[in-house]
N, C-alpha and C positions, 0 to 999 in steps of 0.2 A: 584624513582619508583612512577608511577600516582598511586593513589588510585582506586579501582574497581568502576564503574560507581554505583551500588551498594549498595558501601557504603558512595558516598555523594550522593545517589537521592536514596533512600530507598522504595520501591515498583514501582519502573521506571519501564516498561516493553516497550521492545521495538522490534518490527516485523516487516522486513522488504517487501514492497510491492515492484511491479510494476503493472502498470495498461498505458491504455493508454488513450490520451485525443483528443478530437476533436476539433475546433472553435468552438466557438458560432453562432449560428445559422444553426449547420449543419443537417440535416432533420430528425426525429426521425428513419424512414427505412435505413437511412444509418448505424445509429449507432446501431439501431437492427441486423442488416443484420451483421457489424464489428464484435456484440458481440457474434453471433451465430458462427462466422467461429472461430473465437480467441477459445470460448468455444471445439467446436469441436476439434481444434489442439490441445490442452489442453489435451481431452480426450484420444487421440493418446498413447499407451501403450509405444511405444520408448519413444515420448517427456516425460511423466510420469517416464521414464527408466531413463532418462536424468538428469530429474531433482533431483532426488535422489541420484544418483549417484553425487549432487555435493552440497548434504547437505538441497534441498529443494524439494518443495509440491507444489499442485497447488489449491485455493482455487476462483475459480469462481466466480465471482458475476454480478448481472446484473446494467446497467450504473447506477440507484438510490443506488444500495447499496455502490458502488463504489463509488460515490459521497459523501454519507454519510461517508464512511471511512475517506476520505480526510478531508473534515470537524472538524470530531473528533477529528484528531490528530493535525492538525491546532491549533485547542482551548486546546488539551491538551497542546500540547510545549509551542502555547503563554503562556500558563499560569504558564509553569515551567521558562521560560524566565521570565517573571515576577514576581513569586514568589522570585527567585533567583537576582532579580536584574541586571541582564545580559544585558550587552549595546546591541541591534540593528544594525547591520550591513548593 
């Protein structure tokens, strides 16, 4: 039997997202415009219904904070990868 993630990474916390991404250089109106609709369907009381009904929640954010998330866990895992000694694939 593996051991509980747990009890070898001891304050691990890990939440799982989805988010979506654009190119580079795609116009900031578009991607405003994306993030109001996505928001909006978000808001949608069935898709809400949805999502509960299969263990999640929907937490919003706009393309900087979303950026920002990616980011963070980016520099967090490298640096569990790294702490850990963990080859690179």
């Amino acid at each position: 039997m593996l051991p509980a993630v747990a009890d070898t990474l001891p304050g691990l916390v890990f939440e799982s997202w989805q988010g979506i991404a654009a190119t580079p250089g795609t116009k900031p109106e578009i991607i405003s415009r994306i993030n109001a609709e996505l928001r909006a369907a978000l808001a949608l009381p069935e898709v809400q219904r949805q999502l509960a009904d299969l263990g999640g929640g929907t937490v919003p954010s706009t393309p900087d904070e979303f950026r920002a998330r990616v980011e963070r866990d980016i520099t967090r895992f490298r640096q569990i990868v790294d702490s850990r000694g963990i080859e690179r694939q």
